[in-house]
PASEKOL-784701 format. One record per residue (C-alpha): x, y, z; residue number from 0. Coordinates in Angstrom, 1 decimal. Example, Ala and Ser with C-alpha at 12.3 -4.5 7.8 and 13.67 -1.06 7.14 Angstrom:
2
+--------+--------+--------+-----+
!   east !  north !     up !  nr !
+--------+--------+--------+-----+
!   12.3 !   -4.5 !    7.8 !   0 !
!   13.7 !   -1.1 !    7.1 !   1 !
+--------+--------+--------+-----+
//
This chain:
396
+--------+--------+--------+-----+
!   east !  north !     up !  nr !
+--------+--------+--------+-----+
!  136.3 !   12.7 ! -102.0 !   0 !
!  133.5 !   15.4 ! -102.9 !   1 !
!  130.5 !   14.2 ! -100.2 !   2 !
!  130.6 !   16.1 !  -97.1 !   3 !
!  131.4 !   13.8 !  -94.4 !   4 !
!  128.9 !   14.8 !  -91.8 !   5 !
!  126.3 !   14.0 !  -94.2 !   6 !
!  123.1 !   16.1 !  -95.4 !   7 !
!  120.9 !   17.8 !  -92.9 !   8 !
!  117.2 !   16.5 !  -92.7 !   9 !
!  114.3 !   19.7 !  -92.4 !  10 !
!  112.9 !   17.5 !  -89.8 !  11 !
!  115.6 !   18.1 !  -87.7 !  12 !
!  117.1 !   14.7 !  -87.3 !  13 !
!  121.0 !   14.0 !  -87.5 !  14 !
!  122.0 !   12.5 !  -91.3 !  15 !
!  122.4 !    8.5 !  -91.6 !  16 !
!  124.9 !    7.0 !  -89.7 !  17 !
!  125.2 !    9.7 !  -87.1 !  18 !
!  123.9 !    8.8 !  -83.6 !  19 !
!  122.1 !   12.0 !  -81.6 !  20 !
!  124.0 !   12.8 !  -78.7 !  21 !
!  122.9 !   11.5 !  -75.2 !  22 !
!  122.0 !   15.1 !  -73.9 !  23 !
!  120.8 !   17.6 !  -75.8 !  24 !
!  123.7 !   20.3 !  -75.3 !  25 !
!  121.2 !   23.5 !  -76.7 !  26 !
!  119.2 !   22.9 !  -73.6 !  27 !
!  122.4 !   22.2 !  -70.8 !  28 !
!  123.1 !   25.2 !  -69.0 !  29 !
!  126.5 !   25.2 !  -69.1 !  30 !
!  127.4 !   28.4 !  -67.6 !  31 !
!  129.9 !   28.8 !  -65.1 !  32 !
!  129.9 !   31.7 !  -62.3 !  33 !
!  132.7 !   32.6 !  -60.1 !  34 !
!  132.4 !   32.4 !  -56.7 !  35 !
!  135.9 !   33.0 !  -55.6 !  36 !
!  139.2 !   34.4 !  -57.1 !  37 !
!  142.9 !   34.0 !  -55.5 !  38 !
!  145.3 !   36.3 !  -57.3 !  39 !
!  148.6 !   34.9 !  -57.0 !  40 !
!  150.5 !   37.3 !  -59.0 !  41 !
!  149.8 !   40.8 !  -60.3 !  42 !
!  152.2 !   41.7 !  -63.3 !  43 !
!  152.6 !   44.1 !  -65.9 !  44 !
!  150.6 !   42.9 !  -68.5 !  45 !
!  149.1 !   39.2 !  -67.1 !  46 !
!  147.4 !   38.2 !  -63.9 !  47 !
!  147.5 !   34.5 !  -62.7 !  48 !
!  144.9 !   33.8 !  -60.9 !  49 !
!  142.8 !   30.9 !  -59.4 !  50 !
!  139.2 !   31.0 !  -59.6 !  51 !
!  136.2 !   28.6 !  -57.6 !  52 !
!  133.5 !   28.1 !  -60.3 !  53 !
!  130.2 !   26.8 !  -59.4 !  54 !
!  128.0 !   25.4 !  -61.9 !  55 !
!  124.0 !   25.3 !  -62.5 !  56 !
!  123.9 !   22.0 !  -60.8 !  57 !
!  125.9 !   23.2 !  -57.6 !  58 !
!  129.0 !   21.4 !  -58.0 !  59 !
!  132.0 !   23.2 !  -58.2 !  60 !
!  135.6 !   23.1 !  -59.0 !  61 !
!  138.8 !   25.4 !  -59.8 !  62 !
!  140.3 !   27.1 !  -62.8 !  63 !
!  143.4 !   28.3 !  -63.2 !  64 !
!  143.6 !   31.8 !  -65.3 !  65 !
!  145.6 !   34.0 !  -66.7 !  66 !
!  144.3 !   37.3 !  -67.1 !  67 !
!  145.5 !   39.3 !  -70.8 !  68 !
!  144.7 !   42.7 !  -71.5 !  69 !
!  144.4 !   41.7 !  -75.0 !  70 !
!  146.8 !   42.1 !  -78.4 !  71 !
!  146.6 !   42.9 !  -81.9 !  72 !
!  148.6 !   41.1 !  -84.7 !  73 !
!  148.6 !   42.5 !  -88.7 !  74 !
!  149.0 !   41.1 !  -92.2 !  75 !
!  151.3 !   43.8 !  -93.2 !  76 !
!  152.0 !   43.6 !  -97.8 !  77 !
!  154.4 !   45.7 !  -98.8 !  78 !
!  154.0 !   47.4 ! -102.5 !  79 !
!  155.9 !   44.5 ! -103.6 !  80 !
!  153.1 !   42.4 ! -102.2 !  81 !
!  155.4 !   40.4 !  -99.9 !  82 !
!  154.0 !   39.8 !  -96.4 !  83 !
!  155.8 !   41.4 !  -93.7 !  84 !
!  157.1 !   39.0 !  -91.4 !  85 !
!  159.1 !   39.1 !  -88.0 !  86 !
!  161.8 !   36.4 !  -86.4 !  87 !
!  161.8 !   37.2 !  -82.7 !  88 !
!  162.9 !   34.1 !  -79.9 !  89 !
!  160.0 !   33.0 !  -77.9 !  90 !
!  161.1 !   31.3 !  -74.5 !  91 !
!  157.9 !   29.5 !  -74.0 !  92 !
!  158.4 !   27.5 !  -77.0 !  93 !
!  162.1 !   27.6 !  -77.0 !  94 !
!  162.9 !   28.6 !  -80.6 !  95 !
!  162.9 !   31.4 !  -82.9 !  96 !
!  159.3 !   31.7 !  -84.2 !  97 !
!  158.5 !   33.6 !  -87.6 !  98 !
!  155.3 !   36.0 !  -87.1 !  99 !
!  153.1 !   38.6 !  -88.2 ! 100 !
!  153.8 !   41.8 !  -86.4 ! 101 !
!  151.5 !   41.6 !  -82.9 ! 102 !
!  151.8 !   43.1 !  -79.3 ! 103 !
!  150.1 !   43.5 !  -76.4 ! 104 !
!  147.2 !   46.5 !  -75.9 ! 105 !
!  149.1 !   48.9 !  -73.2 ! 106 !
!  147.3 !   48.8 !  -69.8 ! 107 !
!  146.9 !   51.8 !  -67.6 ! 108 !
!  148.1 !   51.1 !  -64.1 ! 109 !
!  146.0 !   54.0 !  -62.8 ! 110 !
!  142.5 !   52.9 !  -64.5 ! 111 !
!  143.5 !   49.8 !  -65.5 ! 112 !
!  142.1 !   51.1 !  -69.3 ! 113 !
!  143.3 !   49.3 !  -72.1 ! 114 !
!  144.7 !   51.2 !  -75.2 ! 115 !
!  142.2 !   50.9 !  -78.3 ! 116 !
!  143.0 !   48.1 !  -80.7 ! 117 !
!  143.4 !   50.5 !  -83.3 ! 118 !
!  146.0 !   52.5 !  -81.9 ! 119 !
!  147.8 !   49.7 !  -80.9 ! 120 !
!  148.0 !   48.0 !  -84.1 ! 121 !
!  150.0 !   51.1 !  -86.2 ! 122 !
!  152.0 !   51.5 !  -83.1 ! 123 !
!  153.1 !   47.9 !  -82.9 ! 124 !
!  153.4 !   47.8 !  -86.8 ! 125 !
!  156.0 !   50.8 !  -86.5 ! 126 !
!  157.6 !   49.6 !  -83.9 ! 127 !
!  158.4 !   46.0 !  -85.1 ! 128 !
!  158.5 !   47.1 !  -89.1 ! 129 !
!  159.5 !   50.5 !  -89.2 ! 130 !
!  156.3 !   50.8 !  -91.2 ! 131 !
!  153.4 !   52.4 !  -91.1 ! 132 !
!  150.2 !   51.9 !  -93.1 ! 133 !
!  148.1 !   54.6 !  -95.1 ! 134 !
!  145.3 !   52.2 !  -95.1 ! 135 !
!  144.0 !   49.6 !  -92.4 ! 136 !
!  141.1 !   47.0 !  -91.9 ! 137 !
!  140.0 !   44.9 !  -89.4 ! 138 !
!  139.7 !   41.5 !  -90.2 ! 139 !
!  138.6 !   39.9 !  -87.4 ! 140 !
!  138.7 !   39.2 !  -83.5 ! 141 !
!  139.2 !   35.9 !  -81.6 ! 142 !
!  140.3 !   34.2 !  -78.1 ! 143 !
!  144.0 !   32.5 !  -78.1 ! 144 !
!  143.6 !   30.2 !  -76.1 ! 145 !
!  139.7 !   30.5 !  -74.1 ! 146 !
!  140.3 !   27.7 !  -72.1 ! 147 !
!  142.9 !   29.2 !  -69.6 ! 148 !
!  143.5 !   32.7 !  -70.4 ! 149 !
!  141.4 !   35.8 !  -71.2 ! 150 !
!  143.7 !   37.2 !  -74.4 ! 151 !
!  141.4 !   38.3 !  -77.1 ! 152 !
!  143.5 !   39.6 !  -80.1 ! 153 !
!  142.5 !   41.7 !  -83.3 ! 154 !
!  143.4 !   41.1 !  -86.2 ! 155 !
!  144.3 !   43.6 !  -89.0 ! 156 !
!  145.0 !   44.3 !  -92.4 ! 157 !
!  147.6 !   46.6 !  -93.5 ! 158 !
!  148.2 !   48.4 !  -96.8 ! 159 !
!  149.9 !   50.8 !  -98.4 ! 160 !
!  152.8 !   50.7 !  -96.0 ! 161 !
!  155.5 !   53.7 !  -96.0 ! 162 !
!  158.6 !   54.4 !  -94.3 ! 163 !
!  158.3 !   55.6 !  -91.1 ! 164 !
!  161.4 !   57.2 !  -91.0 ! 165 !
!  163.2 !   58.9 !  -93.5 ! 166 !
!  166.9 !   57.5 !  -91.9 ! 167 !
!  166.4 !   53.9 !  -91.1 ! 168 !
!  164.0 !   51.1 !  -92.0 ! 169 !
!  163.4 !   48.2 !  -89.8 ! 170 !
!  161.8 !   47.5 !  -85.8 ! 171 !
!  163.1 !   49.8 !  -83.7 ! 172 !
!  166.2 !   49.3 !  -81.8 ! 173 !
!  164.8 !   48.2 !  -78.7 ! 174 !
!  162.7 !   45.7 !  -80.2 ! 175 !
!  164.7 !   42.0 !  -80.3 ! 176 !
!  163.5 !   40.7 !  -83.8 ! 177 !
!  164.4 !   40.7 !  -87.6 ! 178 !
!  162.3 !   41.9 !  -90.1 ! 179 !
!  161.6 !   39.4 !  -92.9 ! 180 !
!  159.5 !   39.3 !  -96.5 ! 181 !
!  157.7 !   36.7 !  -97.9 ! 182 !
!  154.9 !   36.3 ! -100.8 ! 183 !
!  151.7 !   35.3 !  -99.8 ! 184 !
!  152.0 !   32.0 ! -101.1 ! 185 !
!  156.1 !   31.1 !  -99.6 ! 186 !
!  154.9 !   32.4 !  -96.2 ! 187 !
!  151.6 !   30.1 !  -96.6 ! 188 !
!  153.9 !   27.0 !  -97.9 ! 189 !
!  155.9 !   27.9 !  -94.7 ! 190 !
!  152.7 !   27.3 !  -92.9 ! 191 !
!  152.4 !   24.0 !  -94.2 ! 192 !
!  156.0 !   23.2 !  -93.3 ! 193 !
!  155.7 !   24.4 !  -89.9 ! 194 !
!  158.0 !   27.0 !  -90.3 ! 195 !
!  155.2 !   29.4 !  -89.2 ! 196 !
!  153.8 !   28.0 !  -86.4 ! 197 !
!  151.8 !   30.2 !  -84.3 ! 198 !
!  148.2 !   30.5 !  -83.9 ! 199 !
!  147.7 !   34.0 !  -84.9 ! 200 !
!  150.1 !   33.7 !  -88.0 ! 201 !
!  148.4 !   30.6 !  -89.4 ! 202 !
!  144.6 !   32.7 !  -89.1 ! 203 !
!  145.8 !   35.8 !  -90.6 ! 204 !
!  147.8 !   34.1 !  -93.4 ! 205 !
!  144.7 !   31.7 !  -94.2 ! 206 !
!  142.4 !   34.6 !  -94.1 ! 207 !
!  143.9 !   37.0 !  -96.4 ! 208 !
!  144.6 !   34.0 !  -98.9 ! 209 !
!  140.7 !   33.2 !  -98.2 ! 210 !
!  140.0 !   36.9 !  -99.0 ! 211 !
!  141.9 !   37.1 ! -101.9 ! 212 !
!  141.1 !   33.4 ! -103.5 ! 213 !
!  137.1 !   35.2 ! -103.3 ! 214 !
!  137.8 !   38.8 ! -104.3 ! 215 !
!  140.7 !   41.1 ! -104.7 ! 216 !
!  141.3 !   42.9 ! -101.5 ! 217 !
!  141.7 !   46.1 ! -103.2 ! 218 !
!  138.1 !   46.0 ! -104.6 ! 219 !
!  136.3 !   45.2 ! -101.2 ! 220 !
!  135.4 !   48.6 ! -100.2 ! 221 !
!  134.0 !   50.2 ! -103.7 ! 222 !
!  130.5 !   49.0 ! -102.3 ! 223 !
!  131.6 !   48.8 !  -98.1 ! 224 !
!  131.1 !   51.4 !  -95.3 ! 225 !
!  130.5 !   55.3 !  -96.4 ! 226 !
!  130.6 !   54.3 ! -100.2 ! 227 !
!  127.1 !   56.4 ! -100.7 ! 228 !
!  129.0 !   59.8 !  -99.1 ! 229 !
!  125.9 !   60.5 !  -97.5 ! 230 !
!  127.8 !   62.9 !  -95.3 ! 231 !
!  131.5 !   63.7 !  -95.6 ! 232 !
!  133.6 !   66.2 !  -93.5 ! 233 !
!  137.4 !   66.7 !  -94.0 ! 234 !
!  139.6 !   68.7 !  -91.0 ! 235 !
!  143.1 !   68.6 !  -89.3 ! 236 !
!  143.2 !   68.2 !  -85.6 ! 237 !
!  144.5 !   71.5 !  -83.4 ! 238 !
!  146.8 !   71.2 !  -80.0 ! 239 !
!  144.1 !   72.4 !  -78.0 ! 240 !
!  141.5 !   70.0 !  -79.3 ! 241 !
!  144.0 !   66.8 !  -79.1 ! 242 !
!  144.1 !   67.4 !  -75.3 ! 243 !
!  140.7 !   68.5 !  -74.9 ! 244 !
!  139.1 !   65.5 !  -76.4 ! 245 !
!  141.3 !   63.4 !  -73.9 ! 246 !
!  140.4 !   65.3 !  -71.1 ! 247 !
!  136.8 !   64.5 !  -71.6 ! 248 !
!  137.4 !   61.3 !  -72.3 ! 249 !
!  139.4 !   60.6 !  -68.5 ! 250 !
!  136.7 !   62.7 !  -67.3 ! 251 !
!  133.9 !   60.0 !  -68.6 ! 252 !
!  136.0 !   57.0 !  -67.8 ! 253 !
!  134.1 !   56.0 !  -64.7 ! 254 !
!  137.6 !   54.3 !  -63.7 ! 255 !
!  139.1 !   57.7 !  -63.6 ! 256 !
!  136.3 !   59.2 !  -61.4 ! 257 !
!  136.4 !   56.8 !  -58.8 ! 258 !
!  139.8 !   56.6 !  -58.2 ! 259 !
!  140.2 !   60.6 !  -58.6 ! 260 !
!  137.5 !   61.0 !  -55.6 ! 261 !
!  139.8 !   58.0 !  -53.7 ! 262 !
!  142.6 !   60.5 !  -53.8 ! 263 !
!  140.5 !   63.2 !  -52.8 ! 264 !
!  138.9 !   61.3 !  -49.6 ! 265 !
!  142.7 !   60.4 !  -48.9 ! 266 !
!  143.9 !   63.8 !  -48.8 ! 267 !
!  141.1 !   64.9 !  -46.5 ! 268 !
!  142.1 !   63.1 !  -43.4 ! 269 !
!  145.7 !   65.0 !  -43.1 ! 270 !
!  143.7 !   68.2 !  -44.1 ! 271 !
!  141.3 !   67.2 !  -40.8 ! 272 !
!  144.4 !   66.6 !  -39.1 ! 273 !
!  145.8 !   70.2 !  -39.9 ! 274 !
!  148.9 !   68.9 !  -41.8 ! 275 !
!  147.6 !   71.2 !  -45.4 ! 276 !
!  151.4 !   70.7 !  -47.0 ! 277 !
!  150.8 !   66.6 !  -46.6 ! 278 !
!  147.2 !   67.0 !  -48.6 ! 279 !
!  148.0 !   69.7 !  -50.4 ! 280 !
!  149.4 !   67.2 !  -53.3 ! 281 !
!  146.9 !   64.5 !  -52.8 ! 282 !
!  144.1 !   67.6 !  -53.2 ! 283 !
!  146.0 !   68.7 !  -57.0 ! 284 !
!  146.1 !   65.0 !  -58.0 ! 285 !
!  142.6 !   64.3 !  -57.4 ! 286 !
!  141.6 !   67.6 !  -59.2 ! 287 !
!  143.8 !   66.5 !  -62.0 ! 288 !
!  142.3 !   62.8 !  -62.3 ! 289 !
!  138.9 !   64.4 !  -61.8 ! 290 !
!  139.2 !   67.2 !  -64.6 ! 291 !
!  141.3 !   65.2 !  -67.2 ! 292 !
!  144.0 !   67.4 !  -66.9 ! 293 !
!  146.3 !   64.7 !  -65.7 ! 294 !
!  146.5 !   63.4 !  -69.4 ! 295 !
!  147.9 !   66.8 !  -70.8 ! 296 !
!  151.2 !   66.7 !  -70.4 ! 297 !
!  151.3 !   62.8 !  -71.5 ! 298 !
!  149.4 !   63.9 !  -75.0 ! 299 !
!  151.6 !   66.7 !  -75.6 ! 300 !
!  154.8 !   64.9 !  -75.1 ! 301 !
!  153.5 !   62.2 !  -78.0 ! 302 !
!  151.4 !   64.7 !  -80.1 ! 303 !
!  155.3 !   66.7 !  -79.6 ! 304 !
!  157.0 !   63.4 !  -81.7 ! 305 !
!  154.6 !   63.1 !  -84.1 ! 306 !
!  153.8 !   66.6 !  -85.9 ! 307 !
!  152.1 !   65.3 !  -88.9 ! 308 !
!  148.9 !   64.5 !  -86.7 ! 309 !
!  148.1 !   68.4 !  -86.8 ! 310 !
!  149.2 !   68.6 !  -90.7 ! 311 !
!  147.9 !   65.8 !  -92.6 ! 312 !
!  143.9 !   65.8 !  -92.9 ! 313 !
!  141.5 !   63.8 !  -91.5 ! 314 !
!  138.8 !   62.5 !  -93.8 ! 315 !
!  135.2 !   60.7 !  -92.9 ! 316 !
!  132.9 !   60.0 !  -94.9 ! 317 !
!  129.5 !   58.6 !  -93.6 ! 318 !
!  126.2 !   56.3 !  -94.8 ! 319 !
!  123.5 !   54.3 !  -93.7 ! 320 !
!  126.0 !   50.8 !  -94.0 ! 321 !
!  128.6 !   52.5 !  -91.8 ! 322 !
!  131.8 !   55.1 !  -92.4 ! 323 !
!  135.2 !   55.4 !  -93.9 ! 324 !
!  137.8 !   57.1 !  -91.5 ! 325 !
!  141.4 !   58.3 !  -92.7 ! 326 !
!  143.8 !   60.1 !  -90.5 ! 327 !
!  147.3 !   60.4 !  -90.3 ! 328 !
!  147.7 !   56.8 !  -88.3 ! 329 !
!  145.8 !   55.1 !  -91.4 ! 330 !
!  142.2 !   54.3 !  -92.9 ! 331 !
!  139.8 !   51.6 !  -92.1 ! 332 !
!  135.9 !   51.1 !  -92.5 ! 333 !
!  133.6 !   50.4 !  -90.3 ! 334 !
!  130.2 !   49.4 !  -90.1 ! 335 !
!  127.7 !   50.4 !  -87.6 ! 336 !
!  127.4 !   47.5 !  -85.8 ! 337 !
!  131.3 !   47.8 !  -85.1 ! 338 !
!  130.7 !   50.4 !  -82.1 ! 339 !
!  129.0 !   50.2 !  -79.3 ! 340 !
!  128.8 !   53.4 !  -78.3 ! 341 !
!  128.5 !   56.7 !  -80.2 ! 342 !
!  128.4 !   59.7 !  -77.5 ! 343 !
!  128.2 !   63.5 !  -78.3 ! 344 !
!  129.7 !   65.4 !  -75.4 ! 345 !
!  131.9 !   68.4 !  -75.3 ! 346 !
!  132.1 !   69.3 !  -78.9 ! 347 !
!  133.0 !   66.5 !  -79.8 ! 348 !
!  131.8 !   62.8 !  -81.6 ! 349 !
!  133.6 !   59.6 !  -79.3 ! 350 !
!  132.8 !   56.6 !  -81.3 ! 351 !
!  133.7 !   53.7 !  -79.6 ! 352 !
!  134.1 !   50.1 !  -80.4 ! 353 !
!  133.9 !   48.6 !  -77.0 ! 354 !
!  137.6 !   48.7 !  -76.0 ! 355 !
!  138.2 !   52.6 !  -75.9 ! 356 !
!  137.2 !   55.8 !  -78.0 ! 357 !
!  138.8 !   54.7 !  -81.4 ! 358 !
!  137.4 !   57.7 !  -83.5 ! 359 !
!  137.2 !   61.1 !  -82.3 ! 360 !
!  135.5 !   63.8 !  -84.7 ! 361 !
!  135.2 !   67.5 !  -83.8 ! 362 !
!  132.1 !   69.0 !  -84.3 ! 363 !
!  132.8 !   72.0 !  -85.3 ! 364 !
!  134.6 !   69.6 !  -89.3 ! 365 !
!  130.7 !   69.5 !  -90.1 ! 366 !
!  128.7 !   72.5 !  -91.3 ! 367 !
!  124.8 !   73.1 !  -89.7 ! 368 !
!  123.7 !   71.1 !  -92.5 ! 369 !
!  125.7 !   67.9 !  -92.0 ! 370 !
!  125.4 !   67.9 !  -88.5 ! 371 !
!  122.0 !   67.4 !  -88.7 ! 372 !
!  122.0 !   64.8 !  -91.0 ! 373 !
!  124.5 !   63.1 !  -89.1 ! 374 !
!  122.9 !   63.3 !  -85.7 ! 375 !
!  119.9 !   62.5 !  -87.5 ! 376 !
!  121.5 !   59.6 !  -89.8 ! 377 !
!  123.0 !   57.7 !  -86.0 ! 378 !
!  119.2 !   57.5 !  -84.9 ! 379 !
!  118.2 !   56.3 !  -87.7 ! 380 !
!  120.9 !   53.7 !  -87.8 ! 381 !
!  119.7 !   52.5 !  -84.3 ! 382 !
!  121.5 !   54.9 !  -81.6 ! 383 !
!  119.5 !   56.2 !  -79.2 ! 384 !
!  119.8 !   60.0 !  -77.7 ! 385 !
!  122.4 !   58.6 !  -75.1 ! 386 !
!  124.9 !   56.9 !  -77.6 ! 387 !
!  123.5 !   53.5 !  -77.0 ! 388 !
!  122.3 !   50.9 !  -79.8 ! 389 !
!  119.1 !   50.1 !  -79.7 ! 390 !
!  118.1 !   48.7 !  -83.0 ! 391 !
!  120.5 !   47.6 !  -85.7 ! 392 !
!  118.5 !   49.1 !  -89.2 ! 393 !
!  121.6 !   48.2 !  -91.0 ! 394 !
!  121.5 !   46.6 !  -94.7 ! 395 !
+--------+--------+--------+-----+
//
């Protein structure tokens, strides 16, 4: 059968022989739903249940259950044999050992309540379920699990290039309860149509990346992409000092941060009132911590500490009007401009974010007087105003 079953559209606007217009014209429903009132039930580590009174625009109401996700990441990982790395790991909530792409769940502060960039947690959860990591990454695409009952929003990435992590073992780390399996594209996409694979996020990344490579090799798709034209290009390696100094400004412009710092700081006032200084003595240095970003030091250092190749390998960034290249010692990926939402200057350095945390940090002091202001100047002209904001996407 070669004619598509819904028929050809008419320019006048009318719905192709044989198919009836619906009763009410959906376009023109309102169909929002706002919340009027939440009972939490349960508070965990990663999900919240919770029950929620919606009202809609024609003031009836009724309830929806929820659970609340910080959100995941899951990544077509191909090995240099071009076999996709897979994972067996038993799920309890469908009571069998399920074959997957590599995936896990972004980290949640319990301070903040901040969740860790996508980015970051993709090559972490690709080293820790692999052994792996990835000298070059891409972003494929983002989508709701499951929108009708739980607020999960996953990313989904591309992986290539893929090294040992560790000289002395290969595989997921021991703590992690899974195998690490190999498949070519087409066995693990015949193991889609078996069933074998049969989890949501498996099925879209497997039927992506075949889509992708069916249209164009994947190796080819950046020669024209993201900071192809070079229009600016900087190369550096991170210092200590600079590693914790960046994430201090970043806690202190998290306004999360701020307001819970100053909670600590009202807190400790009322034994200080009282006259009891050794009872708000602590709450006054843990509230100057919060608020200064010095809180975070020790935390970076420890993890900068285990991975010494962040301050040896360079970092490379490379920058045009369709949007930038980024490699660092966690991987490479391009990016377009309308990727981030914000792109803030503050404290020597560039925070570029995509809407879920910093994911690109550049010092200023990688570009020379002449690049920086053809980078600053490049951003406005790309359609970021002076306070990091888009304003107009000029984008080809």
């Amino acid at each position: 059968m070669t004619d598509d079953i819904r028929g050809t559209p008419d320019p006048s606007g009318e719905p192709p022989a044989g198919i009836r217009r619906p009763a009410v014209d959906i376009s023109a429903t309102d169909l929002t739903e706002r919340v009027v009132e939440t009972d939490v039930l349960h508070r965990g580590a990663y999900l919240d249940l919770r029950i929620d009174t919606i009202e809609r625009a024609d003031g009836t109401r009724a309830k929806r259950e929820i659970v609340g996700h910080p959100g995941a990441v899951a990544i077509i990982a191909i090995d240099p044999n071009d076999q996709v790395l897979l994972v067996r790991q038993f799920r309890l909530a469908a009571g069998r050992v399920m074959l997957e792409i590599p995936a896990g769940t972004l980290n949640r502060d319990p301070v903040s309540g901040e969740v860790e960039p996508p980015d970051l947690a993709a090559a972490r959860e690709l080293e820790e379920e692999t052994g792996y990591r990835a000298g070059r990454w891409e972003r494929l695409a983002s989508f709701w699990t499951a929108p009708g009952f739980a607020t999960e929003f996953m990313h989904l990435y591309l992986a290539n290039d893929l090294a040992p992590a560790h000289a002395d073992r290969l595989g997921p780390d021991e703590d992690e309860r899974l195998e690490l399996d190999r498949l070519a594209l087409d066995d693990a996409l015949a193991a889609v149509e078996r069933g074998e694979i049969a989890d949501a996020k498996s099925i879209v990344g497997l039927l992506w990346v075949a889509r992708a490579m069916a249209s164009q090799p994947l190796a080819d798709q950046d020669e024209t992409g993201p900071g192809a034209l070079s229009e600016v290009e900087v190369s550096f390696t991170w210092r200590m000092r600079e590693i914790m100094a960046a994430s201090m400004a970043m806690m202190r412009a998290s306004r999360g941060y701020l307001l819970f710092g100053l909670a600590v700081l009202l807190l400790a006032v009322l034994p200080f009132a009282a006259g009891d200084v050794i009872v708000a003595l602590p709450g006054f240095v843990f509230g100057a911590a919060i608020l200064t970003g010095s809180f975070l030091t020790p935390f970076v250092w420890w993890q900068i500490r285990k991975r010494p190749e962040l301050l040896e390998k360079p970092n490379l960034l490379s920058v045009d009007h369709t949007g930038m290249t980024y490699g660092s010692p966690f991987g490479s990926g391009a990016y377009r401009w309308d990727t981030f939402r914000r792109v803030r200057e503050m404290q020597g350095f560039f925070f570029l974010d995509t809407g879920v945390g910093a994911n690109i940090i550049v010092p200023i002091r990688a570009f020379t007087p002449e690049q920086l202001s053809r980078f600053r100047r490049l951003l406005v002209e790309v359609g970021f105003s002076p306070d990091g904001h888009p304003v107009e996407r000029r984008t080809p």
